[in-house]
N, C-alpha and C positions, 0 to 999 in steps of 0.2 A: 409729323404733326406741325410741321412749321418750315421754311424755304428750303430748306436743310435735306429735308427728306424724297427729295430724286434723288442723291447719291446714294439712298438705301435701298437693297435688294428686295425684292417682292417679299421672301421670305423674313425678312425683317422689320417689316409694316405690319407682315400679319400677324406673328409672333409678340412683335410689340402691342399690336390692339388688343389681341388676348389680354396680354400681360397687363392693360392697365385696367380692364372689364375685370378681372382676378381683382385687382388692388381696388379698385372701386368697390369691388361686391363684398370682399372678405371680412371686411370691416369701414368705418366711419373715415372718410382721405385723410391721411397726413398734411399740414401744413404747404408744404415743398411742393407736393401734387397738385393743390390746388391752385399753388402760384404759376406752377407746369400752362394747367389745362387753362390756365386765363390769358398766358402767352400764347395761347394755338393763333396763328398766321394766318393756314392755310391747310386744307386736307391732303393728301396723300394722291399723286397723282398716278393712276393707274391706267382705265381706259376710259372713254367718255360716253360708257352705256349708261340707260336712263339708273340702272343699282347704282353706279359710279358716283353720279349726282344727288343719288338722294342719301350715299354715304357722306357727299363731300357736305350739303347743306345737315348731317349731324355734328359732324365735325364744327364747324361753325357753332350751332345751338349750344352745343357739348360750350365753346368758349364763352357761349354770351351768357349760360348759366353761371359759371366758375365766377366770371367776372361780380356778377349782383348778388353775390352770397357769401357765408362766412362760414368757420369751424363750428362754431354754436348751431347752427340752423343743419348745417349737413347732419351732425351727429345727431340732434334730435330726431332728423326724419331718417335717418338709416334705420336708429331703433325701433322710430315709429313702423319700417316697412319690414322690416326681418328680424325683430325683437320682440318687442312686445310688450305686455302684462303675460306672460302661459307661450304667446306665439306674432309675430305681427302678425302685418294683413296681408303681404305673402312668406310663404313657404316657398323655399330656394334651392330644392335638392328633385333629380331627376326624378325619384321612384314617386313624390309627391306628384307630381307632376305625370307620371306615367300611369301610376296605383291606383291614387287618392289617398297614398298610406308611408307611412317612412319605415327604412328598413326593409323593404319588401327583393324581389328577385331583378332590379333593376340594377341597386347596390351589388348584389350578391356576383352579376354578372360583370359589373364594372371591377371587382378586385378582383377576378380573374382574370383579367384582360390587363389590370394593373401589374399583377404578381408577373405574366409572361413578360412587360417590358420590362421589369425588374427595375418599377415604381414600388416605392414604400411611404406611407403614410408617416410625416414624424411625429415623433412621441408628444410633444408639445401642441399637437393639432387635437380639438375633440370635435370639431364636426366630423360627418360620415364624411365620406372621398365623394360622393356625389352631388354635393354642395355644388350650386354654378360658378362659385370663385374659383374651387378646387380644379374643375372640367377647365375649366378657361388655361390655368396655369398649367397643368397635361399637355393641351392642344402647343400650348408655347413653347411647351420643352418637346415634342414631335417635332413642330415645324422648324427648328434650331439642329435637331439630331442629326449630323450627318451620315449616322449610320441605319437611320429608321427610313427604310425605303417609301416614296410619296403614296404607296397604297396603301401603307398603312394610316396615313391621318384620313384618307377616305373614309376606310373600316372603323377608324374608332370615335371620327365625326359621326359617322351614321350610326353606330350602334347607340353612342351616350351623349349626343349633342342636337344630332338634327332631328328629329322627333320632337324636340317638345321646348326647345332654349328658345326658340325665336317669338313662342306663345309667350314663355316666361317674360322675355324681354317687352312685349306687347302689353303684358298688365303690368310691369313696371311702370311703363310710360303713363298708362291711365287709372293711376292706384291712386288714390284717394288722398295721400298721407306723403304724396312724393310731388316734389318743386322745381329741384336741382335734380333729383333722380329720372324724371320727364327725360332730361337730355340724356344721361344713361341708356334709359329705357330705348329710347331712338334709335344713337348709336350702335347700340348691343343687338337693336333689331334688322337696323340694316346693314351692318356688319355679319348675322350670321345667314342672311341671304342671299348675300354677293362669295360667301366662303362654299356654299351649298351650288351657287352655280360654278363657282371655280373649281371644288374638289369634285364635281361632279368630271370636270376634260381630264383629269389627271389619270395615268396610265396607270 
């Protein structure tokens, strides 16, 4: 996210972008995050395909929001977008997104695929696991794993990611109720179309 980051391994940008899509979505940013994302530099320098560039001008936006906004204004429009009065104005869980319905066989499918990595849900968590902070922070602890071979984050991109996050991320950006969330939306959008061409070569 900033000059710093040529000395970090492919695996470690991507990991880390999850990881902050997770902490952005999960809940309202902390403080420190927000100080984080208003120091961004510079985008992550990868390769210079036209995905490249339209990550690296998110990364930018992603700063120039942080920068014009506060804790008061995020936290209202987080609730306003994945809260609500009953529900925001969206819903943030794959099988919503897959169904039209929560709970449905999209979940069902996703903890079984969780139980085989010998992922578990902690007790202190009450969203479903198919939550897009939840997928995001999965994808992060895969691409970290040195013991999870790179076909698997293929398989488990495309069973419970690539389908339908990048939609999600697309009405992020153009929801009604979102400011600071526009640059998430962005982000998150062309971030998971440059991971979809990437895990696409992988063996």
């Amino acid at each position: 996210m900033n000059s710093n980051t040529a000395a970090f391994s492919e695996e470690q940008l991507r990991a880390g972008t999850y990881a902050l899509l997770a902490g952005m979505l999960a809940y309202p940013l902390p403080d420190d995050l927000l100080v984080r994302l208003s120091g961004i530099e510079e985008a992550p320098e990868r390769d210079n395909t036209q995905n490249f560039d339209a990550l690296a001008k998110a990364w930018i936006g992603l700063k120039q929001a942080a920068a014009k906004t506060d804790m008061g204004v995020i936290d209202d429009e987080y609730h306003a977008l994945f809260i609500g009065m009953g529900r925001g104005e969206l819903v943030p869980y794959a099988s919503w997104y897959l169904t039209g319905f929560l709970m449905e066989k999209p979940l069902g499918d996703l903890r079984a695929d969780l139980a085989l990595l010998g992922y578990e849900r902690q007790r202190d968590v009450r969203e479903p696991e198919d939550h897009v902070a939840a997928l995001c922070e999965v994808m992060a602890m895969l691409v970290m794993d040195n013991d999870i071979p790179t076909g698997m984050q293929r398989k488990f991109f495309a069973a419970h990611l690539g389908s339908w996050m990048e939609t999600f991320f697309l009405d992020v950006e153009k929801a009604h109720n979102a400011t600071f969330y526009q640059a998430v939306g962005r982000l998150g959008c062309e971030f998971i179309r440059l991971e979809k061409r990437y895990l696409s070569m992988l063996v």
